[in-house]
C-alpha positions as CSV (number, residue, x, y, z in Angstrom):
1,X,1.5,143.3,160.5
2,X,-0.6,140.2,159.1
3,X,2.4,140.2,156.0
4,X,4.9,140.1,158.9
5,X,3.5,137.1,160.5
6,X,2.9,135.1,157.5
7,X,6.6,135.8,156.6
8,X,7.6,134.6,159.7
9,X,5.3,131.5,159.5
10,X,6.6,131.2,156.2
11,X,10.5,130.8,156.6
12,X,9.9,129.2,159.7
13,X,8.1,126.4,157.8
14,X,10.9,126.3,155.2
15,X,13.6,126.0,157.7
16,X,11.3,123.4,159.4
17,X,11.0,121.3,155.8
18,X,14.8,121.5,155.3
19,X,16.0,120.5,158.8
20,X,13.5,117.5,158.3
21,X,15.4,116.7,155.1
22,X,18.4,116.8,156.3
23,X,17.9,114.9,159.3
24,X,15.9,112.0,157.3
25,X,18.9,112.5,154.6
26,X,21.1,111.8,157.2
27,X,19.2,108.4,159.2
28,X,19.1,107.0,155.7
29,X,22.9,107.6,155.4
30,X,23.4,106.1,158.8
31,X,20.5,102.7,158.2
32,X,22.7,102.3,154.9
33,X,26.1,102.4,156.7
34,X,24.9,99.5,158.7
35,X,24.4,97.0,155.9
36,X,26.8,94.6,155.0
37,X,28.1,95.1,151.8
38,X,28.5,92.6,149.0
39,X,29.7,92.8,145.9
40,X,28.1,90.3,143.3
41,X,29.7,89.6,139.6
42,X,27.1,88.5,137.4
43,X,27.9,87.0,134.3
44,X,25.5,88.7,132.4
45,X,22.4,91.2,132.8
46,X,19.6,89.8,131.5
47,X,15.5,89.6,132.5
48,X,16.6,85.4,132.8
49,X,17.9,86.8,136.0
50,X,14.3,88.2,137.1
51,X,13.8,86.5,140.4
52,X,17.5,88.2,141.6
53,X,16.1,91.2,140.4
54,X,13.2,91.2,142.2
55,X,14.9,90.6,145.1
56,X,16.9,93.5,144.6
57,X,13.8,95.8,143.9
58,X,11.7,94.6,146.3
59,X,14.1,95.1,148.5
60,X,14.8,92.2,150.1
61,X,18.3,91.7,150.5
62,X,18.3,95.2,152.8
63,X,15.7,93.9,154.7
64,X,18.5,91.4,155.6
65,X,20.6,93.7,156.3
66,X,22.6,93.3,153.2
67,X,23.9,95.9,150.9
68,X,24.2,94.1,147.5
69,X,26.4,95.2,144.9
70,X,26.1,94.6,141.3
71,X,29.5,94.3,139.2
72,X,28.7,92.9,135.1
73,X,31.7,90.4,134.4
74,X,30.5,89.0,131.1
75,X,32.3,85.3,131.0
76,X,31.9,82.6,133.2
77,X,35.5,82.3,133.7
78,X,35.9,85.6,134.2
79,X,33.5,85.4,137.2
80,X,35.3,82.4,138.9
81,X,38.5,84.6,138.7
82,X,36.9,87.9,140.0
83,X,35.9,85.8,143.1
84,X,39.1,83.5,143.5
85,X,40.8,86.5,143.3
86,X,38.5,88.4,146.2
87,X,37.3,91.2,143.2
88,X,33.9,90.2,144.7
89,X,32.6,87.8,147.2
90,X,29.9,86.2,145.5
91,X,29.8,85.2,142.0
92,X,26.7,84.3,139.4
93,X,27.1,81.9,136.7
94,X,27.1,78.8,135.4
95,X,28.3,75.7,137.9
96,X,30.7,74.1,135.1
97,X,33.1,77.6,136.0
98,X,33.1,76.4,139.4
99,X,33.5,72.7,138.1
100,X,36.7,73.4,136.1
101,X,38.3,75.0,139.3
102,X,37.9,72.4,141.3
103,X,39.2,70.6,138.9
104,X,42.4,72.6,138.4
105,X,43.3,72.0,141.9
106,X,42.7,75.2,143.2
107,X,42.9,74.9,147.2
108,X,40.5,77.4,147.9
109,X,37.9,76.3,145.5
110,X,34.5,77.5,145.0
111,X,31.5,76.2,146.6
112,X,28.1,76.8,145.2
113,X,25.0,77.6,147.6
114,X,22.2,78.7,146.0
115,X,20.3,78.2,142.5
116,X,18.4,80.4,140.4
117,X,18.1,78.8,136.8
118,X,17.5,75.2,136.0
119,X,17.6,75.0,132.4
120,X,19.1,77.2,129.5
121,X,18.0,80.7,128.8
122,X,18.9,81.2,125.5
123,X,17.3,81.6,122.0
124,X,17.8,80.8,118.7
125,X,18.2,83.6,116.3
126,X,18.3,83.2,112.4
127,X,18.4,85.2,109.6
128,X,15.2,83.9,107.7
129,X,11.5,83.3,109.6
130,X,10.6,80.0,108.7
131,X,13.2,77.5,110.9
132,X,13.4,73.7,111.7
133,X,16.3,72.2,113.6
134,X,17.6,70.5,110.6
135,X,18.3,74.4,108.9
136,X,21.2,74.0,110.8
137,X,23.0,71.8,108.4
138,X,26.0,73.2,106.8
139,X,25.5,76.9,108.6
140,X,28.0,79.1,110.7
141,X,26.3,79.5,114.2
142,X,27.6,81.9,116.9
143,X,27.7,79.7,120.2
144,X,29.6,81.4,123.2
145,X,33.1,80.4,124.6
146,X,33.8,76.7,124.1
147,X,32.9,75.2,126.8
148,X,30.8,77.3,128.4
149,X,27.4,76.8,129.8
150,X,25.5,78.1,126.7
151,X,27.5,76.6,124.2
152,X,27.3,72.7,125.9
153,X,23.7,73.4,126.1
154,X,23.3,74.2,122.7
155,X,25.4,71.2,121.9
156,X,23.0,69.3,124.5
157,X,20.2,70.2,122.7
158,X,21.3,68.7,119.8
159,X,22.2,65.7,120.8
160,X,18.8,65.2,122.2
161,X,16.8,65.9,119.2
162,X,19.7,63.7,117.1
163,X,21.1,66.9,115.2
164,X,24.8,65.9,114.3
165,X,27.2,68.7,115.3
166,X,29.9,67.8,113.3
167,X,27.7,69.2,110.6
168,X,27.5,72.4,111.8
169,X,30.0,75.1,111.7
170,X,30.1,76.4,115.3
171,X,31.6,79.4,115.6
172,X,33.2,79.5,119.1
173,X,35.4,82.9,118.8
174,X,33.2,85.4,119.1
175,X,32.6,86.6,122.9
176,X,29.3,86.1,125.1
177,X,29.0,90.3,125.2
178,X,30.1,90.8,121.5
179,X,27.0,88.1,120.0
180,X,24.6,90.4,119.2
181,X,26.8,92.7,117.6
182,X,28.7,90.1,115.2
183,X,25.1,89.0,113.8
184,X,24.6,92.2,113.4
185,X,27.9,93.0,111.5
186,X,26.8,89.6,109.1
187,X,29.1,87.1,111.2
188,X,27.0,83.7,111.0
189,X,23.8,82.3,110.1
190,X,22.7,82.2,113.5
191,X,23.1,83.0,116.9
192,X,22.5,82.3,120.4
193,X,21.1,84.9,122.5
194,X,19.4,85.5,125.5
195,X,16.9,88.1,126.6
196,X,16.4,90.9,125.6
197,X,19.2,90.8,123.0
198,X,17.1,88.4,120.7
199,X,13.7,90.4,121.1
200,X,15.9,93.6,120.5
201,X,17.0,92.2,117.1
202,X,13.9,90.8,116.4
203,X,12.2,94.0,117.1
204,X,14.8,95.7,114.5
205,X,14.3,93.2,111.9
206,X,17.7,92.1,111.9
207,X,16.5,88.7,112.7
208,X,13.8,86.3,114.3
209,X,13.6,84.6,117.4
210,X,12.7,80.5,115.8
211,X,13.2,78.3,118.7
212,X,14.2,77.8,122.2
213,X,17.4,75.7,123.2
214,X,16.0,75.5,127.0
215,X,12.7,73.4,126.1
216,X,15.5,70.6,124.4
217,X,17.6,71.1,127.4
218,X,17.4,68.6,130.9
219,X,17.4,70.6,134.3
220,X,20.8,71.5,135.9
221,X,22.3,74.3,137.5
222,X,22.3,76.5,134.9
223,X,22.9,79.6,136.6
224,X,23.8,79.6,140.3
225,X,25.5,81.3,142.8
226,X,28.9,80.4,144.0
227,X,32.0,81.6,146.6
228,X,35.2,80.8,147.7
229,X,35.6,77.6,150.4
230,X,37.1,79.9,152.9
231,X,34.7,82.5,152.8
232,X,31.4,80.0,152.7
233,X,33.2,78.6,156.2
234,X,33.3,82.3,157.4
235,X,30.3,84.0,156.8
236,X,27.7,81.4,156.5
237,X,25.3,83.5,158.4
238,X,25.6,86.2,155.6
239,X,24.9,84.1,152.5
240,X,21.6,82.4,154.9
241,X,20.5,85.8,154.5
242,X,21.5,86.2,150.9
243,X,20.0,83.0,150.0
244,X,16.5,83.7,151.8
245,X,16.3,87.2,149.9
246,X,16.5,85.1,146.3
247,X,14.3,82.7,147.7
248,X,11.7,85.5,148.6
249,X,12.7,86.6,145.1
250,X,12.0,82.7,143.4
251,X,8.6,83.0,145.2
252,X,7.4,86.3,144.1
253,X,8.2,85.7,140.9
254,X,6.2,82.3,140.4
255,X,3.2,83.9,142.3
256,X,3.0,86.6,140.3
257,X,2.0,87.9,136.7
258,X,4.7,88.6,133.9
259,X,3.2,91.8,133.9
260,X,3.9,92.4,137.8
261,X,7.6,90.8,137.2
262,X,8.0,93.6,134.5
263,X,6.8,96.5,136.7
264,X,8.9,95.2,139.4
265,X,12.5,94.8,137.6
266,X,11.5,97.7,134.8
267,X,14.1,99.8,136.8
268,X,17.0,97.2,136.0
269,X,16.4,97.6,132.0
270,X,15.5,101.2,131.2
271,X,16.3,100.6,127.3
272,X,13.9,97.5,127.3
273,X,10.5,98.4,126.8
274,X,8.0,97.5,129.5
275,X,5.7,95.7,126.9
276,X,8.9,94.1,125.9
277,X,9.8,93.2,128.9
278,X,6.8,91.1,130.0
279,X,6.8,89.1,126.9
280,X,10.6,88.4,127.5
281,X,9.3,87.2,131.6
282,X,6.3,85.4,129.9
283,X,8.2,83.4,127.7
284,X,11.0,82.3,130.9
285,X,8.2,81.5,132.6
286,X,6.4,79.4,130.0
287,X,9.5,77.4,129.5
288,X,9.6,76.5,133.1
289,X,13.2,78.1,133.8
290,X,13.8,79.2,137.1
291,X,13.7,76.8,140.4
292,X,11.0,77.1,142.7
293,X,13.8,77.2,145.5
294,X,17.6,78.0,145.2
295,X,18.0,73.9,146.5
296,X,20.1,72.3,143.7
297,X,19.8,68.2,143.5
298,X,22.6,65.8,142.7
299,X,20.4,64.7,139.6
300,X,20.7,68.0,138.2
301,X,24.8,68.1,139.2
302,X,25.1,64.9,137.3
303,X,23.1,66.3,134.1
304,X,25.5,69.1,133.8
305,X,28.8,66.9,134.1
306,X,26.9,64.4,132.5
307,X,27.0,67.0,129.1
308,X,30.8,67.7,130.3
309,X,31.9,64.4,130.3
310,X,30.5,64.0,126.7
311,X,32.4,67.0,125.2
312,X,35.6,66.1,127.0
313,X,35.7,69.1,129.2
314,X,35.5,66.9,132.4
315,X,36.6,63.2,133.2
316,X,34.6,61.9,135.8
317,X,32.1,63.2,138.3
318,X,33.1,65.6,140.9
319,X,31.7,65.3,144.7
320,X,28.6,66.9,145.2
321,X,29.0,67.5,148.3
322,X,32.0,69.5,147.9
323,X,31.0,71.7,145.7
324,X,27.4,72.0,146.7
325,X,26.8,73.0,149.5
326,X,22.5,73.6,149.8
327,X,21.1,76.5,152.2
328,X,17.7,75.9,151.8
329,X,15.3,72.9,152.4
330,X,14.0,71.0,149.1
């Protein structure tokens, strides 16, 4: 009789645990049907992006009651056209795609909202330990896209420390995603990379991370997040929302340890190693990369078109206010 009972007891507690499943399966189903969904193109996916991150995995932008999703679209250019086109509604790169819109007299032009970086995220990686700027002379380096944000930084940088250019062979043909893998293959003497692509090669020994372009490099809107005119004007109460979430995301990241950063975005790079990873977070935050808030200034406007206007890719300076648009207080 007891075994009886405790059978009964038994299933009925199983049935119990499985209608409890189902029914909490099914309220998270409905709580995610009621966020608004947005579909982001980031240029790249790197731990230079941590704060957004952060935001994501903290979960911030649901708290909003915003459903955020991630689409890689490697190229600048290719993420002004995947939201001119209405592919996504947001995009994530650098202002000068934005710029060159504008400038091509696109009606429906992009207006950016929000900042995330204010300086340049990449490193320089060469084939042999011992570096100085001046190593340069005479040697292939793989920069990026001409014109792109990395590759007028890079030229930036140079200027600044009075490295002529025109001695350098600057490769401009090889793409943003395929870097790595060219240096690799023996194409150039160095390249450009971000994180964690130059501690991944560093870690192989097929190269060493010798300098940082970002500490040569003024403050600009490096990195920011942009969307068409039209849809800015429509749903301004939506990208409040987004813009507090990477705010909260800014903050978290400046209060916190390298170490807690890691933990917290660990789940966006499962083939970077966690010890890995806070190095890579330590050394953004030691060179003083992301803003404190997503406000971007004129000043930093002018110090990107400023580097624009000096490698022809822009004649004169475009209206601020046009094209940016702040959502949040200095």
């Amino acid at each position: 009789m007891k075994k009886i009972i405790f059978s009964i007891v038994l299933a009925l507690f199983v049935v119990l645990c499985a209608f409890s499943i189902v029914f909490i399966s099914k309220k998270d189903e409905k709580e995610e049907s009621k966020l608004e969904k947005i579909k982001l193109a980031e240029v790249t996916h790197s731990p230079f992006y941590a704060p957004l991150y952060v935001a994501i995995e903290n979960g911030y932008f649901k708290e909003l009651g915003l459903d955020l999703e991630l689409v890689l679209t490697p190229g600048a250019d290719k993420v002004a056209t995947a939201v001119i086109s209405g592919d996504t509604q947001i995009g994530f790169a650098g202002s000068e795609s934005a710029i060159y819109v504008y400038e091509g007299k696109e009606e429906d032009y992009l207006v950016t909202f929000a900042g995330l970086t204010k300086r340049d995220g990449q490193f320089i990686v060469s084939r042999n330990k011992d570096f100085k700027l001046e190593d340069l002379y005479g040697k292939e380096v793989l920069v990026g896209r001409k014109g792109g944000m990395p590759a007028l930084n890079f030229l930036n940088a140079l200027k600044k420390m009075g490295i002529d250019a025109d001695k350098i062979k600057l490769n401009y043909s090889v793409e943003f995603a395929a870097l790595s893998g060219s240096f690799i293959a023996n194409e150039g003497d160095f390249v450009n990379l971000f994180e964690p692509n130059a501690t991944l090669l560093e870690k192989e020994n097929l190269g060493f991370v010798v300098d940082s372009i970002g500490k040569y490099s003024g403050e600009m809107p490096y990195t920011a997040f942009y969307c068409k005119k039209s849809y800015f004007e429509a749903n301004k109460e939506t990208l409040e929302k987004f813009n507090l979430a990477i705010n909260k995301g800014l903050q978290f990241v400046y209060e916190n340890s390298a170490k807690k950063v890691a933990e917290v975005i660990s789940k966006q790079f499962l083939d970077t190693d966690i010890n890995d990873l806070e190095i890579i977070v330590d050394r953004y935050k030691e060179s003083d990369c992301w803003l404190k808030t997503t406000y971007i200034t004129e000043e930093m406007v002018r110090n990107l078109e400023d580097i624009m206007i000096d490698n022809g890719l822009l004649d004169d300076y475009v209206p601020y206010n046009d094209l940016f648009v702040n959502l949040s207080n200095e």
